[in-house]
C-alpha positions as CSV (number, residue, x, y, z in Angstrom):
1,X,13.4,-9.6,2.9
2,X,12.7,-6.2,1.3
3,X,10.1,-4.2,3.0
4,X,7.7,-3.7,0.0
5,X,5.8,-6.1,-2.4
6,X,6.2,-4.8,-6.0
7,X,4.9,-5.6,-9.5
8,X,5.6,-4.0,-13.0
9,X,2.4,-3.6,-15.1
10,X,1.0,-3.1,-18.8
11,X,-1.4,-0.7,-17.7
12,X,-2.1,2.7,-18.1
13,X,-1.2,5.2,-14.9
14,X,-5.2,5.8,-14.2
15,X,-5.4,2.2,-15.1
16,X,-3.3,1.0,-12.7
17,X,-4.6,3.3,-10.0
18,X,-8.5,2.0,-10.6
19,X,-7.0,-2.1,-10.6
20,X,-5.3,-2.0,-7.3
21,X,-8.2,-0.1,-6.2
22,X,-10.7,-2.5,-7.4
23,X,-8.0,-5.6,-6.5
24,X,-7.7,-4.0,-2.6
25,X,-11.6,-3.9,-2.2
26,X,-11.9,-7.5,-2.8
27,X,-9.5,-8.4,-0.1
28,X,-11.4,-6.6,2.2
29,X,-9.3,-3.1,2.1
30,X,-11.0,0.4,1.7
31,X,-8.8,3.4,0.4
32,X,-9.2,5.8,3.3
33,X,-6.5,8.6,1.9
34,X,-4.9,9.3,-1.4
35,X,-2.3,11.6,-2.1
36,X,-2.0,12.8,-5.8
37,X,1.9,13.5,-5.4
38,X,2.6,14.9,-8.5
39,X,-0.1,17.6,-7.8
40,X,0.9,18.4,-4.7
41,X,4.7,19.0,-5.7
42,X,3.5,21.5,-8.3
43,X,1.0,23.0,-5.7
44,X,3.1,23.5,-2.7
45,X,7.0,23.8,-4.5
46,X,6.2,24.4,-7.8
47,X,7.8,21.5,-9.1
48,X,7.6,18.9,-11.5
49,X,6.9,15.2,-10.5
50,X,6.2,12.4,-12.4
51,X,2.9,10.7,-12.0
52,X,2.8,9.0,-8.3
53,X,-0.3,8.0,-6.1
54,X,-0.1,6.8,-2.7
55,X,-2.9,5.0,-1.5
56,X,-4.0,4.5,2.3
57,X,-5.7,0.9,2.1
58,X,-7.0,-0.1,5.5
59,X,-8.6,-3.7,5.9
60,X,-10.8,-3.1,9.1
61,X,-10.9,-6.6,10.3
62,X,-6.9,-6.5,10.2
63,X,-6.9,-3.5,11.7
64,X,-9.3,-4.5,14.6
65,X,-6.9,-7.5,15.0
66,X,-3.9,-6.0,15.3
67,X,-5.2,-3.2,17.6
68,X,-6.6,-5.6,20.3
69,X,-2.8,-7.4,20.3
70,X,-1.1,-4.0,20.2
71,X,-2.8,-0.3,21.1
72,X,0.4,1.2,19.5
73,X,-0.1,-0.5,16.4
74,X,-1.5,2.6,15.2
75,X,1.2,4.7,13.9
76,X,2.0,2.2,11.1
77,X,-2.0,2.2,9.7
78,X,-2.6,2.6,7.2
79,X,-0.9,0.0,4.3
80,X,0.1,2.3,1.7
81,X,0.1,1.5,-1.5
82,X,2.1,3.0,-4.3
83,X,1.3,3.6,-7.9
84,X,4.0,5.7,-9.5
85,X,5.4,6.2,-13.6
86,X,8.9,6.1,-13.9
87,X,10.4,8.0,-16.6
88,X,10.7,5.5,-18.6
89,X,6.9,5.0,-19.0
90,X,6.5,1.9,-17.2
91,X,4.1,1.7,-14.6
92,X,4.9,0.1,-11.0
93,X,2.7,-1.1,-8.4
94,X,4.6,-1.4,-4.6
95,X,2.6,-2.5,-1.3
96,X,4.5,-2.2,2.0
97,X,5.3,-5.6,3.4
98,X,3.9,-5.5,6.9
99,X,5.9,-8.8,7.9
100,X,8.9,-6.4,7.6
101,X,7.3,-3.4,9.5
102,X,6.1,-5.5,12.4
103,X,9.7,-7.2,13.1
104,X,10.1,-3.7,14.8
105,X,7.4,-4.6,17.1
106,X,8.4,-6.7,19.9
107,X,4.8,-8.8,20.2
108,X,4.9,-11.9,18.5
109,X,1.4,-12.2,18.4
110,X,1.7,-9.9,15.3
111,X,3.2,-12.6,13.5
112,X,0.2,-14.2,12.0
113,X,-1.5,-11.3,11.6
114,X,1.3,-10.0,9.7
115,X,1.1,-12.9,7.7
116,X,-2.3,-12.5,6.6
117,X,-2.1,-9.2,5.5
118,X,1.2,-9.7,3.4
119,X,-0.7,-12.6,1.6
120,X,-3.4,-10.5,1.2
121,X,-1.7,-7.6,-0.1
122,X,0.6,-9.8,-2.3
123,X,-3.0,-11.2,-4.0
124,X,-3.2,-7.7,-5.0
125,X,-0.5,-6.8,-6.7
126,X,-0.1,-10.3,-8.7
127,X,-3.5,-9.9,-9.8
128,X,-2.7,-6.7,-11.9
């Protein structure tokens, strides 16, 4: 099992970036951080990078869940999502797949939870 969910796209970069946006708010998800990565390569190292967003998509209820079943939970909120243009042109959407992330966590309790969230998240990225 890899420990993303990924999707090519026909869309443009900003395109894409405004979909998964829209797509994450109607499961529920807000974006609480986004990191232009391309901008802050050239601001901090004065390189280069191609177009990449990473977007920090919190679902409250989920979160709320998963915080009453485990107070360490914590450290691996938000779901980031990833918008990024290859060279190539083509435009890929990737979601972390928090069934994965939470086999590290020794509560079982997760499990469900975990569930949820990677269907959720999934819905998202096939929807582009």
């Amino acid at each position: 099992m890899k420990y993303y969910i990924t999707k090519k796209v026909s869309l443009s970069f900003d395109e894409a970036v405004q979909k998964v946006t829209e797509n994450l708010s109607k499961e529920g998800f807000g974006i609480i951080t986004e990191i232009n990565v391309k901008e802050t390569m050239k601001k901090k190292l004065d390189i280069d990078f191609r177009n990449y967003r990473i977007l920090g998509a919190c679902n409250p209820n989920f979160a709320h869940q998963a915080l009453t079943v485990e107070d360490k939970i914590g450290v691996m909120l938000p779901c980031n999502v990833i918008v990024q243009q290859h060279d190539n042109g083509e435009i890929e959407v990737s979601s972390i797949n928090p069934a994965v992330s939470m086999q590290s966590v020794a509560n079982p309790n997760l499990n469900e939870l975990a569930q949820k969230v990677v269907s959720a998240l999934t819905r998202v990225i096939e929807a582009l």
